[in-house]
C-alpha positions in Angstrom: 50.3 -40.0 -10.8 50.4 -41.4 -7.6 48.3 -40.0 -3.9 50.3 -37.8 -2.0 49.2 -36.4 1.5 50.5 -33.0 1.1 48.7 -31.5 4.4 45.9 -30.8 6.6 43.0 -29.5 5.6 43.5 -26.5 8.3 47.2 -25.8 7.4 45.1 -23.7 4.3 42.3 -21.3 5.5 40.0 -20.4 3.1 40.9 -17.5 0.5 44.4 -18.0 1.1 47.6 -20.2 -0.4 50.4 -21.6 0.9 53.7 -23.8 -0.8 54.2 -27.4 0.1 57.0 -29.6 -0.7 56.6 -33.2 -1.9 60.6 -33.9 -1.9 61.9 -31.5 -3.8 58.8 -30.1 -5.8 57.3 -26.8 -4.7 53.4 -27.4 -4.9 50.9 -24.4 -4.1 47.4 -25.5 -2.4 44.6 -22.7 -2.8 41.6 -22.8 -0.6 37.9 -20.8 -2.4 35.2 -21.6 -0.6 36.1 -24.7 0.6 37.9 -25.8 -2.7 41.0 -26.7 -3.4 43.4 -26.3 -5.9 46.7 -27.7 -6.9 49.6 -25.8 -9.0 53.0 -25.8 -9.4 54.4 -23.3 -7.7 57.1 -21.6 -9.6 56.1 -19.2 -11.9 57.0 -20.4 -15.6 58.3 -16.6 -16.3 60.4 -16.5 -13.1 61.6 -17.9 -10.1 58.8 -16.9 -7.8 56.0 -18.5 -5.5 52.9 -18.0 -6.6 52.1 -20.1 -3.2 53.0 -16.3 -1.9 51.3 -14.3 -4.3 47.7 -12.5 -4.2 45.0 -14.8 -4.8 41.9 -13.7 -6.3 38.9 -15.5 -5.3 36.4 -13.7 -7.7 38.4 -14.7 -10.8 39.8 -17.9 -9.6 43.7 -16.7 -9.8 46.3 -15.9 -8.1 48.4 -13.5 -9.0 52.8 -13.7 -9.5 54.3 -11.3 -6.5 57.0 -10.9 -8.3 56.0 -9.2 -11.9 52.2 -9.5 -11.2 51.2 -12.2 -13.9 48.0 -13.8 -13.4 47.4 -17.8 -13.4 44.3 -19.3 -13.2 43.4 -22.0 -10.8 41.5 -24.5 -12.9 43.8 -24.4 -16.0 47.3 -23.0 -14.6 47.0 -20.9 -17.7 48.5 -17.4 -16.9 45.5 -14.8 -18.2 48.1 -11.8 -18.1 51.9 -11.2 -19.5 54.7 -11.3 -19.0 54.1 -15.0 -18.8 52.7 -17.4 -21.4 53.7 -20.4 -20.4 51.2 -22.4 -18.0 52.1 -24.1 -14.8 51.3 -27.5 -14.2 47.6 -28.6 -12.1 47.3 -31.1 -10.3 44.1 -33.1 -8.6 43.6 -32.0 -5.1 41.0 -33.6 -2.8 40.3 -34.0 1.0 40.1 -36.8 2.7 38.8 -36.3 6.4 41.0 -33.2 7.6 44.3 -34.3 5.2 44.4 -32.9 1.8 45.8 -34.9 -0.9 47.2 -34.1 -4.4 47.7 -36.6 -7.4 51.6 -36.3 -8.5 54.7 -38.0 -9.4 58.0 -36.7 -10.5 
């Protein structure tokens, strides 16, 4: 994997998400408390943005908007049906006020 500056750290505030694209890859950024998080943003059960969906900053998910599954942050495991399939993570870290995520296609 290769560093990708994906956005400022400002474009996320904190307890919220929000899609970016590196080309033509859909990757959600998640700000708790300062700390970021990296998924993939399409839902593995359907074609929805978890960058849109609810996140949860108690129980470190965020939650499908679509048919409500719920994905945790750390693992991209989904901790609720209908999906079972995870969602690729990816290492997010700041660097001054840019945020940058460890990917390649």
């Amino acid at each position: 994997m290769a560093p990708v500056q994906i956005a400022k750290v400002a474009d996320v505030p904190e307890g919220t998400g929000k899609t970016f694209q590196i080309g033509a890859h859909p990757i959600a950024i998640f700000n708790v408390a300062g700390a970021f998080y990296a998924l993939a943003d399409t839902c593995s059960h359907a074609e929805a943005s978890l960058g849109e969906g609810e996140l949860d900053t108690d129980e470190m998910c965020v939650e499908c908007p679509l048919h409500g599954s719920l994905f945790d942050l750390e693992t991209g495991k989904p901790r609720t049906l209908p999906a079972y399939d995870p969602v690729a993570t990816y290492k997010v870290w700041t660097d001054g006020d840019a945020l940058f995520v460890d990917y390649s296609d």
